[in-house]
N, C-alpha and C positions, 0 to 999 in steps of 0.2 A: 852723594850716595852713602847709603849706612850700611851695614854687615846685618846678617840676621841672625848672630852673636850679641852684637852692640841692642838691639832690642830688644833679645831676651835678657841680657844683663839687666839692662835700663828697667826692665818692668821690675825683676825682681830688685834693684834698687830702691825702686817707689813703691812696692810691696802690694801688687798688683796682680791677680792674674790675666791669665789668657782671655778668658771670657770677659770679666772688665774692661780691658784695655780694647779687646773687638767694638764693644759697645760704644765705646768713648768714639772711638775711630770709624763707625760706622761700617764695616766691614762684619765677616763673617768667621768663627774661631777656625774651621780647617785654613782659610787664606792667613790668618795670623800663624799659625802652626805651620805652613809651609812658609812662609817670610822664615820663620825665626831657622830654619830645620834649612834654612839655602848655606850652601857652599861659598863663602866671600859676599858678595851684593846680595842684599835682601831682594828674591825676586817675587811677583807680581807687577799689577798695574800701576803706573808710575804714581796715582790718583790716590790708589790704597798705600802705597809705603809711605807720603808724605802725608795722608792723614793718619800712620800708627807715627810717624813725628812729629806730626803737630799737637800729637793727645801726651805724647809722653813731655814734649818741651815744655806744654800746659801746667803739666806736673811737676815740674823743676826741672826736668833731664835737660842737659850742653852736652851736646855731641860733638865729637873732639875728633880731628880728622889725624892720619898718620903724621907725629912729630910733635901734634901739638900738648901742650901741658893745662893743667887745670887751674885755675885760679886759687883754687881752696883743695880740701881733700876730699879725697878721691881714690880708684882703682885704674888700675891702667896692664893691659896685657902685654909683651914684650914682643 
């Protein structure tokens, strides 16, 4: 499960907007706007979160679960 923090980060890491990364993902910019605008878990359809995952991993994003560390450098929220 990803935060829909961790995806708006992610996009602006790859320098991305909202409308691009919909496209990539096949989904629609309000369903991407409400992922990223959820409280803890990115919600929608289980179908749409792991295809705005699969578009941002595409793009270099490693999704890093609580504890774990990054290989290289990185940002990281406490």
């Amino acid at each position: 499960m990803i935060l829909g923090r961790q995806i708006a980060a992610a996009r602006a890491l790859v320098g991305i907007g909202q409308k691009e990364l919909a496209e990539q993902a096949n989904i629609s910019i309000p369903t991407l706007k409400r992922m990223e605008a959820s409280d803890g878990h990115a919600t929608g359809l289980a179908n749409n979160v792991a295809a705005v995952r699969a578009a941002l991993e595409a793009a270099g994003i490693t999704f890093l679960d609580n504890g774990e560390v990054s290989p290289g450098p990185g940002v990281a929220l406490r």
